[in-house]
One Martini backbone bead per residue (centre of mass of N, CA, C, O) as a GRO file, in nm:
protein
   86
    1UNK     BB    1   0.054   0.068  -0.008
    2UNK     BB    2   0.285   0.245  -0.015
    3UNK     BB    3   0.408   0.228  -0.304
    4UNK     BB    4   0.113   0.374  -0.407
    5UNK     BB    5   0.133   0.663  -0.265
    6UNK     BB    6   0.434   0.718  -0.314
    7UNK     BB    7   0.437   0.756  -0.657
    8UNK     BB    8   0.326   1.049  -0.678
    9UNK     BB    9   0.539   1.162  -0.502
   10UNK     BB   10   0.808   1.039  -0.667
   11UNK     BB   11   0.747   1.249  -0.917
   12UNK     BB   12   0.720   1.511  -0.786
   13UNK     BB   13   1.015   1.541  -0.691
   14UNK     BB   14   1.150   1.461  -0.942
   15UNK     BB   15   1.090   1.715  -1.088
   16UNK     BB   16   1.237   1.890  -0.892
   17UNK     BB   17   1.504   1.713  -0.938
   18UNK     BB   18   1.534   1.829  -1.245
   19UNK     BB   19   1.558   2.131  -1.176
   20UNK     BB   20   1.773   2.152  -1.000
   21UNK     BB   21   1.987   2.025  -1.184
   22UNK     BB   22   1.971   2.243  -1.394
   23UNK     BB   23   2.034   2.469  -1.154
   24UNK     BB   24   2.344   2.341  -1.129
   25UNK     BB   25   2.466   2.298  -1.420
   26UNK     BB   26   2.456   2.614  -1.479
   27UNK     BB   27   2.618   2.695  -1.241
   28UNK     BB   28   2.885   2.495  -1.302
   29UNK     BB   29   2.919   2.569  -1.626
   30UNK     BB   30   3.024   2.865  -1.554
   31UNK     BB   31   3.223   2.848  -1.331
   32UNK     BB   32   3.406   2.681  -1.512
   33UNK     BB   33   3.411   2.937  -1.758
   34UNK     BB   34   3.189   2.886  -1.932
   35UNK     BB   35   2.997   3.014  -2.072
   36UNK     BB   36   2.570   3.028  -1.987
   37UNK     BB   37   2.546   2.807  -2.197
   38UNK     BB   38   2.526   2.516  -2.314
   39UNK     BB   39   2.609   2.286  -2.536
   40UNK     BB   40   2.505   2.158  -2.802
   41UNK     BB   41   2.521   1.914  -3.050
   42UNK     BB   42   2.450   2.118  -3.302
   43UNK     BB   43   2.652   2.338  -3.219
   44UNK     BB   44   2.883   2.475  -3.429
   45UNK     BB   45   3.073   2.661  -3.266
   46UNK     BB   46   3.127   2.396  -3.098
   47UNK     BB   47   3.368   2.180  -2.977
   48UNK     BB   48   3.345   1.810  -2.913
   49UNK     BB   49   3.447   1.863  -2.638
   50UNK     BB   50   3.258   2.056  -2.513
   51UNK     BB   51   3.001   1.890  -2.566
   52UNK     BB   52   3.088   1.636  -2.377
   53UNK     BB   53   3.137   1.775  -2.117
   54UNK     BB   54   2.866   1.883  -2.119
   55UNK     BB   55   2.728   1.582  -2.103
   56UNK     BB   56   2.889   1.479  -1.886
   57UNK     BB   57   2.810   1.688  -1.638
   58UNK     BB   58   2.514   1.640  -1.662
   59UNK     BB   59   2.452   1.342  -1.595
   60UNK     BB   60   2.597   1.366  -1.310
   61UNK     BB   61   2.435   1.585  -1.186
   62UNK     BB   62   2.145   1.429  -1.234
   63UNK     BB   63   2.229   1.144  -1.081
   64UNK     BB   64   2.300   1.285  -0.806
   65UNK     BB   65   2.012   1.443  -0.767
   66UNK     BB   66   1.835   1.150  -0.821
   67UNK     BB   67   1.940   0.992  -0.562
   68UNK     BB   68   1.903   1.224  -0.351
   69UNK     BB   69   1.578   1.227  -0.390
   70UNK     BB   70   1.513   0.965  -0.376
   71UNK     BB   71   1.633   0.859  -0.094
   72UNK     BB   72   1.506   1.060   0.079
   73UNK     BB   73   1.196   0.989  -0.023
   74UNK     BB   74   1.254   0.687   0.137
   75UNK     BB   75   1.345   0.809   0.420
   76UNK     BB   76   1.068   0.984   0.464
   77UNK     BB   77   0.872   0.740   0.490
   78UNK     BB   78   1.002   0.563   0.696
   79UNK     BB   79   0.974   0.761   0.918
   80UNK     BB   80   0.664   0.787   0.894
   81UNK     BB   81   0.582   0.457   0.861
   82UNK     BB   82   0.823   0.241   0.880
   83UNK     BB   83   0.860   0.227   0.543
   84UNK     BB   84   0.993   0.078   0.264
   85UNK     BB   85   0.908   0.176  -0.088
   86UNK     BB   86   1.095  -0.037  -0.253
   0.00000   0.00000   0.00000
């Protein structure tokens, strides 16, 4: 029963954790020195070098934001309800 209730929750959470992330990649590929606006796969004038490196920093904290949002919210379901929903 708690995984049917969870999941809504889950759902939830999980797109606030996916604007955190994308407002944390923007902000961390500033701070790293390069334009304010990261390469997309398309962009004519950056190579492939920028290109790669900026989507692979997009996946790192994409994925560490997501364990911890997902982790995150099945322990405090856990301490609410007693049950861990995964």
């Amino acid at each position: 029963m708690i995984r049917i209730l969870y999941k809504p929750f889950g759902l939830l959470v999980g797109a606030l954790g996916g604007v955190a992330a994308g407002a944390v990649f923007k902000r961390l590929w500033a701070l790293l020195g390069h334009q304010d606006n990261a390469p997309t796969a398309t962009d004519p004038d950056r190579s492939w070098t920028e290109v790669l490196t900026a989507a692979a920093l997009q996946g790192a904290v994409f994925a560490l934001v997501k364990a911890v949002v997902d982790r995150s919210g099945a322990a405090g379901t856990r301490r609410l309800t007693g049950t861990w929903p995964g």
